[in-house]
N, C-alpha and C positions, 0 to 999 in steps of 0.2 A: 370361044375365048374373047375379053372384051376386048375392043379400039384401045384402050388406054392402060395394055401391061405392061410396057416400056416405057411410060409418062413417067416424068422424074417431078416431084414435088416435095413441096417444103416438108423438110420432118415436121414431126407432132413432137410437144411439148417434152409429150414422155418419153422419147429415142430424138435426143436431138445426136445427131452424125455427124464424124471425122471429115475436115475439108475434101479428102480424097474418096467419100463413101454418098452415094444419094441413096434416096428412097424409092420404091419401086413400087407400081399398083399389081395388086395380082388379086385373083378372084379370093384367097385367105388374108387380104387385107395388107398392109404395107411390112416391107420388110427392104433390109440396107447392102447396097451391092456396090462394088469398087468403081470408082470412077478411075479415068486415065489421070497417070500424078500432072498434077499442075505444073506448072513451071514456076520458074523464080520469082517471077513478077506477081502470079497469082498469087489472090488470098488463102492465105495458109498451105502458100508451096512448100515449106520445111526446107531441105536441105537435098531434096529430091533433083537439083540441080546443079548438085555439084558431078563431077566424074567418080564413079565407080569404085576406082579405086581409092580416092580417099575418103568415100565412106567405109568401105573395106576397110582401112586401116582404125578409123575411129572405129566402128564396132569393136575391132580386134583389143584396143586398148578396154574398152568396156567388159571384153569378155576376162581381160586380166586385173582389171577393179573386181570383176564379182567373184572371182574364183578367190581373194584375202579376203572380200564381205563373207562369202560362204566359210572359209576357214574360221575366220572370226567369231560368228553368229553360232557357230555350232560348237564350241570350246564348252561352251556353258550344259551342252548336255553329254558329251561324246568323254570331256573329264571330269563330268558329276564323282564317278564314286572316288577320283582320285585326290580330289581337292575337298569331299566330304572327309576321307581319313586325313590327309595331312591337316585340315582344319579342325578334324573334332566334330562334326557336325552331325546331325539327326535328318532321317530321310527327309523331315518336313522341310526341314534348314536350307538342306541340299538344294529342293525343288524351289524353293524361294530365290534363289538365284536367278534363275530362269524368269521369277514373275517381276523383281528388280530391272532385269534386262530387258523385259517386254514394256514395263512401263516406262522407260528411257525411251523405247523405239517407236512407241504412240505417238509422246510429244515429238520426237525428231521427225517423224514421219509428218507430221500436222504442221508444224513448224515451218520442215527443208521442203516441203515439197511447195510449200506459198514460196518459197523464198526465190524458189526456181523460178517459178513463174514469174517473178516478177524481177531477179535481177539476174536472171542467168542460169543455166541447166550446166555449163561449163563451171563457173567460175562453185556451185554448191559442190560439182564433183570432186574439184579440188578440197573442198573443206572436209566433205565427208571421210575420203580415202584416208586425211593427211588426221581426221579425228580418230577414225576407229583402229588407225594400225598405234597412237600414240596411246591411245586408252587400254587396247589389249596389253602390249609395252607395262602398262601401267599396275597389270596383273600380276606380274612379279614382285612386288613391292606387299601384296597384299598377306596378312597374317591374322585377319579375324575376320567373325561372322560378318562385324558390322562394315569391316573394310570391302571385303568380297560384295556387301551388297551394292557400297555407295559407286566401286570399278566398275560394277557389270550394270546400274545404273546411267553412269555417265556415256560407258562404252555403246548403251541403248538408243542414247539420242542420235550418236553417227549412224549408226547401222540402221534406223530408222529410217532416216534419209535417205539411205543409197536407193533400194527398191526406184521409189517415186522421179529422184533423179535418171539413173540409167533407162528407165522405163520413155520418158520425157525425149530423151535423146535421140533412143533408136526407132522409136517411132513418126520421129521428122526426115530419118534416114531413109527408109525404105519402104514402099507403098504396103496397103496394109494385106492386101495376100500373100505376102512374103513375110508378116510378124508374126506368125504362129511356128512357122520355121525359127526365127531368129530368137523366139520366148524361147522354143526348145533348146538352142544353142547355147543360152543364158543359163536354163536350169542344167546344161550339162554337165558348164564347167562349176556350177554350183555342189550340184554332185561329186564333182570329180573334187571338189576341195572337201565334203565331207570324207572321200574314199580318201585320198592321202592322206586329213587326219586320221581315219580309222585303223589304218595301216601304220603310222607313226606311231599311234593309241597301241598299238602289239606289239612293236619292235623296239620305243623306247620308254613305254608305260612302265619297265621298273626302274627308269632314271627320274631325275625330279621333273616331272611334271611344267615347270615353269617352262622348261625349254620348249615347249609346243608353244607356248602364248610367243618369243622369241622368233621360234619361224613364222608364225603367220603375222606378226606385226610388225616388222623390221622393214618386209617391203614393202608393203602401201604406203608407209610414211615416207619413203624415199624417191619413190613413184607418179606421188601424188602431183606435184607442180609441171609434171611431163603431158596433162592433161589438157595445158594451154598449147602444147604443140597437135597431140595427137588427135583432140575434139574439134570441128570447126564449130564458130559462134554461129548462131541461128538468129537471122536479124529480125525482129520483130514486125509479121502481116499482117497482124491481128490483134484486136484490142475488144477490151469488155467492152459486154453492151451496158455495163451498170459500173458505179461506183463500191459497188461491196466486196467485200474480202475474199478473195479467190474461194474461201471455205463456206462462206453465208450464204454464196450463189448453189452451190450444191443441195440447199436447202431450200432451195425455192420451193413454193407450191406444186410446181412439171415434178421438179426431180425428189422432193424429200425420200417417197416410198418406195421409190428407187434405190436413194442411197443409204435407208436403212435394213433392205433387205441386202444390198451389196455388204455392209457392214458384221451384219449378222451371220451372212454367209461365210463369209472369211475368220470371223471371231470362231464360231465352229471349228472350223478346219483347224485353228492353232487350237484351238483348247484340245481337241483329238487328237491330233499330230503329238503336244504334248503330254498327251496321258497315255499313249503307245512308247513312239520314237524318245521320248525324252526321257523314261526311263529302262531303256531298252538292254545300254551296256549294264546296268546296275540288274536288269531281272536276271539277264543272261550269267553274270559276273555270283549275283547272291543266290537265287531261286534255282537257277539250273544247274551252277556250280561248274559253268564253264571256263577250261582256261583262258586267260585273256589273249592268247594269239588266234583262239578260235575265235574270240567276240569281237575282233579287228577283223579276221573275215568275212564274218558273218554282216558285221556294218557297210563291209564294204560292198558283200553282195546284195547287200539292200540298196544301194545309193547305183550300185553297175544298172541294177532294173530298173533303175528312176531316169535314168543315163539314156536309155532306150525308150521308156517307156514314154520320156520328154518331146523325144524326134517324132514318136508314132501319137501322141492327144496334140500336138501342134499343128503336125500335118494331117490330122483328122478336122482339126478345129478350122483350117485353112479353107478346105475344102464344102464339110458338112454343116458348118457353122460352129460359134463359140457356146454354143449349148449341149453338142453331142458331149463335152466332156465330164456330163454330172453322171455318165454310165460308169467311169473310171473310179468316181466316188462309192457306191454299191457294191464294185468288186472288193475296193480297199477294206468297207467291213467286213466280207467275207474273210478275208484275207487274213485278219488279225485275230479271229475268233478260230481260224487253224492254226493259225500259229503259236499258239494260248494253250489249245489245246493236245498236240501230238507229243509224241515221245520225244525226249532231249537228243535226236537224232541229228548229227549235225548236218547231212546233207539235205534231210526234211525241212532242216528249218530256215538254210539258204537258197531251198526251191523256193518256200512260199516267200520268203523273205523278200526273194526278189520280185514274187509277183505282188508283193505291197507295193512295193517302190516304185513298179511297172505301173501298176495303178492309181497310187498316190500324185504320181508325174501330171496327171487330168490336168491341174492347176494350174500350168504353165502356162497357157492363155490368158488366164486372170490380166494381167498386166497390162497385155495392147486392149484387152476388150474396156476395162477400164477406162483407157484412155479416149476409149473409141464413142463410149455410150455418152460424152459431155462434149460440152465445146471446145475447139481449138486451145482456148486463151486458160484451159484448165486439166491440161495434158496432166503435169504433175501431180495438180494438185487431187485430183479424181485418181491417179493411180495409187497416192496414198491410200486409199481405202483398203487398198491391200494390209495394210503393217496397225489400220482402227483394230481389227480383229482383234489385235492381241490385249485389250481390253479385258475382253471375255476371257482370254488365254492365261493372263495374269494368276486366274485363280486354281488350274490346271494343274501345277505342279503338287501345290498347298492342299485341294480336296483330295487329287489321287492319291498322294503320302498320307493323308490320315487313313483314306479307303486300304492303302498298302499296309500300314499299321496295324490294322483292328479287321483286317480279312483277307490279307496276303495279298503281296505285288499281282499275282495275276489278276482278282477281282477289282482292282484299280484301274489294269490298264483295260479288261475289257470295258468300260463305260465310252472307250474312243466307238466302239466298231457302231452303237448307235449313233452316236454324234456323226457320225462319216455319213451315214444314210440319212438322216436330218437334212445336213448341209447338201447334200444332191438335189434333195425333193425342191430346197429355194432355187439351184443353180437351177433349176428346169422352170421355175417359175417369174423367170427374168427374162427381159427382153434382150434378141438375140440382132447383131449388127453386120452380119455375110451374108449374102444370098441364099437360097436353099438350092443344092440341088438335087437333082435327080440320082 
């Protein structure tokens, strides 16, 4: 073994590393392992010095911002077939909703996540929480195609942002072997805000439907300004090495084909996500001809496996690095092509169900690795790349409903289980920012 496998050197252009992460020599060439967290004074110490416990509590408030972003964000497909009947609407019409909301969530994401970086990660959360509980709010008010789209538009731009912000936050909070844990914890109660809608979705799916936009928008916007108590500010230890727009520097030379496979990779995953999951209560509800307290179960044992499945690809990714989880992508097609295919059994279809959700969960790293593979001074704005994806995803709703149309719902949504294995083969061909170990 050579003299110099513990030698810490400058990243390369193309893995530039998180202040608390260096580069390592090894005889397989360099790769990024945790340093001890800095302190306050150090450059790009975060928030790593404060006490314990009131980072604890800041998370805790993030974990109840994302649990109304999850209720929110997911109204658009979990009440598809309900607001398709009370509106009148055509499967294409329906899924159009979803691609209105996606392209709210691009700009918002492109937008709030500069904005963070440049004027605060606190003060956008507040804007965000206090936008997407007033826009959902704003769903009840809505009585045509063209209204529904301009809501679920608007409501696009807040929920866009959140990701990039909460993302920004907690990863100044706590060193980075502890963020694949803390992603997990994020997509739990993410989860857990799909399961209580899903469950809502079966117990008051035959009252009007507006009342679910009611519960999940009422508290974020009342919530929201309690964010200046519960977040601490992050003084700024770092600044651009360049005058360019937090988003133009992503496009440097080092990093372009970096951030267009991160981009691609992600667009993937929504457009598959939404050519399974997005029409899922509608397959379940029209094609299998299930009653809706079973399709509230069944939602909700998908989202129980995503619950679990969060804890175990975080603290895989923690340990084995943030690349082990493109295996969780491979099962996920599996996974959808049984589920397509077995008999309307209901307990068949909550086993595999939940092993989608088990495996879908991979993603939950996405976020701190994001933030991990750019510079300090573009926390947020690099984890937006999460919410570009939906770019590609915009068209997901609109091609699988014509596919649903002219060959039936199941030949529609199986075009995810390729996409899912696409998007693996890139996550495996990204550079990876933990150690390896043994």
């Amino acid at each position: 073994m050579r003299s110099n496998l513990f030698r810490r050197s400058r990243p390369s252009a193309a893995l530039v590393s998180d202040p608390n992460l260096a580069v390592l020599q090894t005889d397989e060439g360099s790769v990024v392992t945790s340093l001890p967290p800095s302190g306050s004074g150090a450059p790009g110490g975060g928030l790593l010095h404060l006490p314990l416990r009131r980072r604890l509590v800041a998370f805790g408030f993030l974990l109840i911002a994302e649990f109304f972003y999850g209720w929110a964000w997911n109204t658009v497909d979990v009440l598809r077939p309900l607001f398709r009947a009370s509106l009148g609407l055509t499967l294409t019409q329906a899924g159009s909703a979803y691609s209105a909301q996606g392209a709210g969530a691009l700009i918002g994401a492109i937008s709030i996540g500069q904005l963070a970086d440049k004027l605060g990660k606190r003060n956008m959360l507040v804007v965000v929480m206090a936008g997407y509980g007033a826009l959902l709010l704003a769903g009840t008010l809505v009585h045509s195609y063209v209204g529904l789209l301009l809501q679920r538009f608007v409501l696009g731009l807040f929920l866009g942002g959140s990701f990039p912000v909460v993302v920004g936050i907690y990863v100044e909070l706590f060193r980075p072997t502890l963020r694949g844990k803390l992603a997990s914890a994020i997509n739990a109660t993410f989860s857990l805000a799909i399961i209580t809608l899903g469950l809502c979705f079966g117990h008051l799916g035959h009252h009007d439907w507006r009342t679910l936009l009611w519960i999940g928008g009422l508290p974020p916007l009342l919530l929201a300004v309690l964010a200046y108590i519960a977040i601490p500010s992050a003084e700024r230890s770092y600044k651009s090495g360049s005058g360019k727009l937090p988003l133009a520097e992503l496009f440097t030379p080092a990093l372009r084909r970096q951030t267009l496979l991160l981009a691609s990779m992600t667009g993937l995953n929504f457009f598959a996500y939404q050519a399974f999951s997005g029409w899922l209560t509608t397959y379940l509800l029209n094609t299998r001809h299930l009653p809706k307290d079973v399709v509230g179960h069944l939602v909700a044992a998908q989202f129980a496996g995503n619950i679990l499945g969060g804890f175990f690809w975080g603290g895989l990714s923690d340990r084995f690095g943030r690349r082990s989880g493109a295996i969780g992508f491979f099962i996920t097609a599996a996974a959808i092509v049984a589920y397509l295919t077995v008999p309307a059994d209901q307990w068949l279809l909550l086993g595999i169900g939940s092993l989608y959700g088990f495996a879908l969960s991979a993603s939950v790293i996405w976020g701190p690795w994001l933030a991990e593979l750019y510079p300090p001074h573009l926390k947020s704005t690099a984890s937006s790349i999460f919410n570009w994806g939906r770019l590609v995803s915009f068209f997901s709703p609109i091609l699988t409903g014509q596919i649903a149309e002219h060959f039936g719902m199941q030949a529609g949504m199986l075009v995810s289980s390729l996409i899912f294995a696409v998007a693996a083969f890139i996550w495996l061909s990204l550079p990876e920012t933990m150690r390896r170990h043994a």
